[in-house]
C-alpha positions as CSV (number, residue, x, y, z in Angstrom):
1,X,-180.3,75.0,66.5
2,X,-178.2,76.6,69.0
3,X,-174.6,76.7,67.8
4,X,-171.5,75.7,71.1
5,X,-170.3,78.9,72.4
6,X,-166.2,79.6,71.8
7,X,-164.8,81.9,73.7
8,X,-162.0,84.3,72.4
9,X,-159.4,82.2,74.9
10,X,-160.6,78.7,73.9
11,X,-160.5,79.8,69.6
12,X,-156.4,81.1,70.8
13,X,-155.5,78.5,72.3
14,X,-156.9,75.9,69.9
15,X,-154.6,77.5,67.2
16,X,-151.4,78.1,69.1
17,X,-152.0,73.9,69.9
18,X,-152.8,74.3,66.0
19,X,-149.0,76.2,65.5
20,X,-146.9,73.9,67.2
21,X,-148.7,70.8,65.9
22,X,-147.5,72.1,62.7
23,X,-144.0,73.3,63.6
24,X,-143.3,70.2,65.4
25,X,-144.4,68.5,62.1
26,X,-141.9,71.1,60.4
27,X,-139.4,70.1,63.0
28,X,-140.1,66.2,62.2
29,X,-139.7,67.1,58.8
30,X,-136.4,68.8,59.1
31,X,-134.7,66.2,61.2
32,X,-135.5,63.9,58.5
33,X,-134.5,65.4,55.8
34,X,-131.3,66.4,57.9
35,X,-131.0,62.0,58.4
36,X,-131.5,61.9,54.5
37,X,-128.8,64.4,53.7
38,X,-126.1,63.1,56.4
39,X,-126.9,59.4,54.7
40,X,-126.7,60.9,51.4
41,X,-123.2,62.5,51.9
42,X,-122.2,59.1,53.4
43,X,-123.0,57.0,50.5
44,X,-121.5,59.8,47.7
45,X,-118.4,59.2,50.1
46,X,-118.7,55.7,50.4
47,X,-119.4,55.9,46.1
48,X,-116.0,58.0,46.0
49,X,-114.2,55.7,47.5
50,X,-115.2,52.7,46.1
51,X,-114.6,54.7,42.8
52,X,-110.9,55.5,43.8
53,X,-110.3,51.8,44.7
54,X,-111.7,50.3,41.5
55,X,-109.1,52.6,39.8
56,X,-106.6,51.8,41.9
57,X,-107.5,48.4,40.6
58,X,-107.8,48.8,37.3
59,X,-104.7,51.0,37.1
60,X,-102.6,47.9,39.2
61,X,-103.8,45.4,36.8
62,X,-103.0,47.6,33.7
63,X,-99.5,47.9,35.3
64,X,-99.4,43.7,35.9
65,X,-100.4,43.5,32.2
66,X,-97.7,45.3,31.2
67,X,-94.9,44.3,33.6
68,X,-96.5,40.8,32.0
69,X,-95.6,41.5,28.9
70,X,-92.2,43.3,29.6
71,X,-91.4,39.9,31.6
72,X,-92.8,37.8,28.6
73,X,-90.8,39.9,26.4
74,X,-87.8,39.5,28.6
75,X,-88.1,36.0,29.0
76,X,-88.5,35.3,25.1
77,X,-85.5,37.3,24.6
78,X,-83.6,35.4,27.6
79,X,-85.0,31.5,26.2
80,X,-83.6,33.2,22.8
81,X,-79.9,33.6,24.4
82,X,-80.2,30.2,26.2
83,X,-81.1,28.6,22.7
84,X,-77.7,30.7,21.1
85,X,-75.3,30.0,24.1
86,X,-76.6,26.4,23.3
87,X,-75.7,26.3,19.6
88,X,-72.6,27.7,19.9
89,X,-71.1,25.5,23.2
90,X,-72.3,22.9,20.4
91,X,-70.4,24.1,18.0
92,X,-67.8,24.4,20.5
93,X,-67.5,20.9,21.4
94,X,-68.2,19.7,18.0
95,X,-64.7,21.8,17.3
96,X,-62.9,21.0,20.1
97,X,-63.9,16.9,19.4
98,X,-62.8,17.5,15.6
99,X,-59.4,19.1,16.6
100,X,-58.8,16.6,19.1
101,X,-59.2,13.4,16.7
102,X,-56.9,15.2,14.3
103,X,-54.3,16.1,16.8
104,X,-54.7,12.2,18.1
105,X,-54.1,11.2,14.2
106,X,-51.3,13.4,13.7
107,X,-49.6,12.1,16.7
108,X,-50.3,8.6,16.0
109,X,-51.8,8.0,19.1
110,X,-52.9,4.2,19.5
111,X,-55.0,3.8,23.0
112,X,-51.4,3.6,24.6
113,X,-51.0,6.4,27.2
114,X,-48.7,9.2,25.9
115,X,-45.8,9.9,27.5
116,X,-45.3,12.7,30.2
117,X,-43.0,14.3,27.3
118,X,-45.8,14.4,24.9
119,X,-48.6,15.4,27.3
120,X,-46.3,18.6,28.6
121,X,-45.6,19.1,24.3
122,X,-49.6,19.0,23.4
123,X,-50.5,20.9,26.7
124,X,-52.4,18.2,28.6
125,X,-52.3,18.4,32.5
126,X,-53.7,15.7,33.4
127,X,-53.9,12.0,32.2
128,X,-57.4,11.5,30.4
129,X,-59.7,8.5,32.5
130,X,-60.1,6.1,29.6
């Protein structure tokens, strides 16, 4: 059997063909692992910053849950003062009712208008709408 005859040129030039398939294949390979780094810094970025807004988040609702509490606290304390002012205008007019029916006795006042004498004596100003 008579084995094809390669010349010296021919065997060259098969592996220079040989080398570039290769480095273009190297080349191919670079590019993509140049793609897979670019997309892999993008994501860590796009990571980081979904990171820093979740903690902006959680960090804003820890400050709402406290600001909830202070106003929860504050308004307690505010309901509480209402509730006091409220007990003692009661106790107020309760007085003020009390010391008027005993002034009215001790005057002997009878449903009869008093007399502008009387009203300037006790302090009154103005006639009281019946």
């Amino acid at each position: 059997m008579r084995l094809p005859f390669i010349s010296r040129r021919r065997a060259q030039a098969d592996v220079d063909m040989a080398v570039r398939a290769v480095w273009h294949l190297v080349d191919e390979a670079e590019a993509a692992t140049c793609e897979a780094r670019l997309d892999q810094r993008k994501a860590e970025a796009d990571l980081t910053a979904e990171r820093k807004q979740h903690q902006r988040a959680v960090a804003y609702v820890g400050q709402a849950e406290q600001r909830r509490d202070m106003d929860g606290h504050r308004l307690a304390r505010a309901l509480r003062a209402v509730a006091a002012e409220r007990r003692q205008s009661a106790a107020y007019r309760r007085t003020i009712t009390r010391l008027t029916d005993q002034l009215l006795d001790a005057t002997g006042y009878q449903a009869e208008p008093l007399l502008p004498a009387a009203r300037t004596t006790l302090g009154i100003d103005k006639e009281v709408d019946a």
